[in-house]
N, C-alpha and C positions, 0 to 999 in steps of 0.2 A: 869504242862504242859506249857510250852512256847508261852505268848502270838500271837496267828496268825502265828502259826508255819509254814504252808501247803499255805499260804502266802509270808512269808518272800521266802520259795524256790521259789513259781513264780515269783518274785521279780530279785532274783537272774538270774535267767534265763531270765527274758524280760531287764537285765541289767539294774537293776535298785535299785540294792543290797542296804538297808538302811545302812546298817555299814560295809564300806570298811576296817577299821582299822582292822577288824579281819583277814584280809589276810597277807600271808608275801610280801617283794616289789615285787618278781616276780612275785605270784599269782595276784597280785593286777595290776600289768604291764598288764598283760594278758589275766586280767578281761577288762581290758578300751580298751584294742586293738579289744575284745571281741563284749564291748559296741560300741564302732565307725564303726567296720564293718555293726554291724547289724543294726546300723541307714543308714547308708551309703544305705544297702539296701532298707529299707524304703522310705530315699529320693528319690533315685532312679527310684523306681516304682511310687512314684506320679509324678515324671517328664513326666517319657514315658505315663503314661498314660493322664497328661495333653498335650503331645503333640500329642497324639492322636485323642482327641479332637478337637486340632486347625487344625492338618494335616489331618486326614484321616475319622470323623464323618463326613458324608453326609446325613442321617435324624435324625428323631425322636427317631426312633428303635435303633440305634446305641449308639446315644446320653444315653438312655435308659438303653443301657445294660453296656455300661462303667462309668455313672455317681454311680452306686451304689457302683464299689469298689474301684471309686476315694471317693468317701464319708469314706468308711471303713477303709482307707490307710490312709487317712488324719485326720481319730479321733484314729488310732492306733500311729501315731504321736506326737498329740497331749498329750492323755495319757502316753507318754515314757515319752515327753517336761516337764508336768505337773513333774510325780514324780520324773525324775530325778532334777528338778530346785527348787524341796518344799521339797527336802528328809527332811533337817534337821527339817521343818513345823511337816513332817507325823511322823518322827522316835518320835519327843516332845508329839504328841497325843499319842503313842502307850503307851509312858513310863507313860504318865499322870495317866495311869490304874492302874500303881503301886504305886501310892501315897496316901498321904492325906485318905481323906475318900474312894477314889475308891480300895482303900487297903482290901481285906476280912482279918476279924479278929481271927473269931469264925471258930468251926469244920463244923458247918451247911453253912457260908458263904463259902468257900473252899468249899464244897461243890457244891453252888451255882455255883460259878465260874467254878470250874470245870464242869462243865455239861456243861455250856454255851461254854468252849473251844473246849469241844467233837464237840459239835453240830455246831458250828464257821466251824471245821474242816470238819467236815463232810460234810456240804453240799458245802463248799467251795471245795472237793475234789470231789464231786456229778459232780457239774455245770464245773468242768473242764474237769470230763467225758464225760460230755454230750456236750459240747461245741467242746472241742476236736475232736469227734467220728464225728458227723456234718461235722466239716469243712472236716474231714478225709474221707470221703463218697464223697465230693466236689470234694476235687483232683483227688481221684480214679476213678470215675464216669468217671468224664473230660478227666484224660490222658489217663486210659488205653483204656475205649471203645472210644473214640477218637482218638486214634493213628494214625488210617489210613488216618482218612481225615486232622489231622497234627490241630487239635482244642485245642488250649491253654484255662487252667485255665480262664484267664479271659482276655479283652481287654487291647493293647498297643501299641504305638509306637515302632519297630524295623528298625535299620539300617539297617537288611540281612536279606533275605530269607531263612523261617526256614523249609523248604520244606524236605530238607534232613532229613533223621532219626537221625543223630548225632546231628545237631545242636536244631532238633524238641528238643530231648533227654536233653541239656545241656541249651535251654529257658525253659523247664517242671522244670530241677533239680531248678532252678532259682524262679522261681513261687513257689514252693514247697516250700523253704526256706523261702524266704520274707512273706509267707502265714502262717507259722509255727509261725516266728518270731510275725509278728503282731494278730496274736492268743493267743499266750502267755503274749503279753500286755496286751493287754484287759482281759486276765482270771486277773494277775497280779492286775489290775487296781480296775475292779470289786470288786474281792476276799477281796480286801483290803478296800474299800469302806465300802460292805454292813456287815464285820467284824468288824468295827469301829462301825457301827448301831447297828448289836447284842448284841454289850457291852453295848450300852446305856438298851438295856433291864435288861440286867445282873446285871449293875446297878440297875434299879428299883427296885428286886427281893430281892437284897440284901437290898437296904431300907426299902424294905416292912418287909423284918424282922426284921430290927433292930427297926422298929415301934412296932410289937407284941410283942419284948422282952423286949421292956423297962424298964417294974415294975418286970420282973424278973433279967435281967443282966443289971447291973449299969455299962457295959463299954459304952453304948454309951449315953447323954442327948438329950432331944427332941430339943434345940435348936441345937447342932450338926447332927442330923437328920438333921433338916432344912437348915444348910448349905450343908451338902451333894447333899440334895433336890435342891439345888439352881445352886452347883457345876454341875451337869447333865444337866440340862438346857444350862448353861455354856458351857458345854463341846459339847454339840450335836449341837450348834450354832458355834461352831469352828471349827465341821466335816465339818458340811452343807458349812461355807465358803470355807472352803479347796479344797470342791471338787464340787463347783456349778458350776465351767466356763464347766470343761468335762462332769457332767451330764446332764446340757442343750443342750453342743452341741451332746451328745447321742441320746437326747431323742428327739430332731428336727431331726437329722441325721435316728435314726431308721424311723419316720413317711413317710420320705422321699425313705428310701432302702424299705420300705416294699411296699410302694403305687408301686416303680418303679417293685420289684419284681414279684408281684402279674401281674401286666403290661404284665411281658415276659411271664407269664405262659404260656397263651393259645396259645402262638406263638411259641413254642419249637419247635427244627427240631424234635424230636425223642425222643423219653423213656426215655434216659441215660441224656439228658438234659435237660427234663424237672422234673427228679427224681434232680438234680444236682443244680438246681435252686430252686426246694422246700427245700431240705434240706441247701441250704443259708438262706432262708426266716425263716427257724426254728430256726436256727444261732438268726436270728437279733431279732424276738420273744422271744427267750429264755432271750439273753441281757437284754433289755428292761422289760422282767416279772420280770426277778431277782431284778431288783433295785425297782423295784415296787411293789413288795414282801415284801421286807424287812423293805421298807418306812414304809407297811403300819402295820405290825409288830407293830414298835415302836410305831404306831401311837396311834394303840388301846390300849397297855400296857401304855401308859401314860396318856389316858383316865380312863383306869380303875383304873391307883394307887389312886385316892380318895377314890373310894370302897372297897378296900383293907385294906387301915390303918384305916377307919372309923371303922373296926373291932377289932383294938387295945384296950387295956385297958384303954383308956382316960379319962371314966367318975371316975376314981380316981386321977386324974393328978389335980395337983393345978391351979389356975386360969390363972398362965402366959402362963403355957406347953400348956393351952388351947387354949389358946388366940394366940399361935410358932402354932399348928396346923392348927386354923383354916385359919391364913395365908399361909402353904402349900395347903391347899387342894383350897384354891382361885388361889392360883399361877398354879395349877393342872389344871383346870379348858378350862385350852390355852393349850392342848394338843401338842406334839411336832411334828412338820413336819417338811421333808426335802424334798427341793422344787428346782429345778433347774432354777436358776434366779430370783426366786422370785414369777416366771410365773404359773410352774404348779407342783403341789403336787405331790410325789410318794408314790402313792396309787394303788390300785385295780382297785379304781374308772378311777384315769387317763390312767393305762393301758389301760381298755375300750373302753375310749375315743380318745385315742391314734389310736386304731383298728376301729372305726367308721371314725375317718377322716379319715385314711389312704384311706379305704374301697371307702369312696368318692371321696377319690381326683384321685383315681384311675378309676371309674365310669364316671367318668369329663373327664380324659385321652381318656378312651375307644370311648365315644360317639364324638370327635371329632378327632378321627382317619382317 
């Protein structure tokens, strides 16, 4: 199976294809003409919506309801900015898998790997259902039971009165798109993220057997174990830099859409809006668990790899093999995190924590209403 296959397509689609050379010149012409419109759009809708802002927000409540998807527009942005400006960065991680030691060798590592790509895929194709279906209950919600009273998607600056059905009609198709597009970045962005994480598990798993097999299969020695053990580390400290600027500004930007969200709830005109408004808030939830899922995944799997090999055959290993292990399991020891800026862990724990501030700072909102 093909590294982060159900990946690279979202890739494809938020324009942001790692390997153009597979196209011929006119597919690839029209792949960029592709890529620039639907940035185009992007830019676009952060303008009107910042000028929104300066023209026509007159309180809190307003301010409120359009700051959350100028937040969303400008990290769906960002993550286009990001991959398309690091391709050649992310496309070097992917291939790294296939090398050196991150190479499986044996019928049981294949094995391993494979299962790990199922499961890569699968929830990567999971979270873009469900991410998907969300925003897709958004729109619907919005235009169709709003039609009459002419209620867009979301907050903006317009030049014309969209009062008519045709123009209402042709600001909806416009929303829909820009909303599709930056949907599929972020799946894009995500998918590819916390698929770089599962590998470092995949990694683990396959070390951990090459630790049990070593008194019986002489392809691999416990100092090569050990650089493998090293190369991991390595490689998950190359993820984490690659992709700390966007999941810091995710995971301050989600604290921020959810306090604001949670905000409008209680002030909905009606059912269809505020049905429409929760299912954004499960949007920005859903984001935010996922990375912090995954974090904490690897976190625990690289805790427990000392318990693991300590089950290996070692107490017949001669004094130096001894001497390569007990160096890994001290290097073990510093489990791996991946942390956006350095600031705060993606864990379990800081999702939590993440929902208690919000919780707050929204309670803070409330009472000086």
């Amino acid at each position: 199976m093909e590294t982060l296959r159900w990946t690279r397509v979202m890739l494809g689609l938020s324009g942001c294809c790692l390997e153009l050379y597979i196209y011929t010149p006119l597919q690839r012409f029209l792949y960029q003409i592709y890529t620039i419109v639907a940035k185009m759009l992007l830019y676009s809708l952060l303008i009107l919506q910042t000028l929104d802002i300066v023209l026509i927000v007159e309180n809190r409540d307003e301010f409120t309801e359009n700051i959350a998807i100028t937040s969303m527009a400008f990290n769906a942005l960002m993550k286009n900015t990001m991959m398309s400006t690091h391709r050649a960065n992310i496309l070097t991680l992917i291939k790294r898998l296939e090398r050196n030691y991150f190479l499986p060798i044996t019928k049981q590592e294949m094995e391993i790997r494979s299962r790990f790509d199922r499961i890569i895929e699968s929830t990567s194709k999971a979270y873009t259902a469900l991410l998907g279906f969300f925003a897709f209950l958004v729109l619907f919600m919005t235009i169709v039971i709003g039609f009459n009273k002419r209620k867009l998607v979301f907050r903006m600056w317009l030049p014309y009165n969209y009062s008519s059905a045709r123009l209402y009609i042709l600001t909806s198709v416009y929303e829909v798109m820009v909303t599709s597009y930056g949907v599929s970045v972020s799946i894009a962005c995500e998918c590819l993220y916390t698929g770089l994480i599962l590998h470092v598990c995949c990694q683990f798993e396959i070390l951990e057997h090459r630790f049990k097999m070593l008194n019986t299969n002489p392809v691999y020695t416990v100092n090569q174990c050990a650089s493998h053990h090293h190369l991991i580390y390595k490689y998950a400290e190359a993820v984490n830099e690659e992709f700390k600027g966007i999941v810091s500004f995710q995971f301050f930007s989600s604290m921020s859409m959810i306090c604001l969200t949670i905000y409008q709830l209680p002030y909905a005109e009606n059912s269809a809006t505020f049905l429409a408004t929760a299912m954004f808030l499960m949007c920005v939830f859903l984001q935010i668990f996922y990375y912090c899922l995954c974090g904490n995944v690897v976190k625990a799997k690289s805790a427990e790899f000392p318990d693991e090999i300590f089950s290996s055959g070692w107490p017949s290993w001669n004094d130096s093999s001894k001497k390569v292990l007990l160096m890994v399991i001290r290097r073990s020891k510093t489990p791996i995190e991946f942390t956006s800026m350095h600031i705060v862990t993606l864990s379990l724990e800081s999702f939590m924590s993440l929902l208690k501030t919000s919780y707050s700072a929204y309670n803070l909102m409330s009472n000086t209403r």
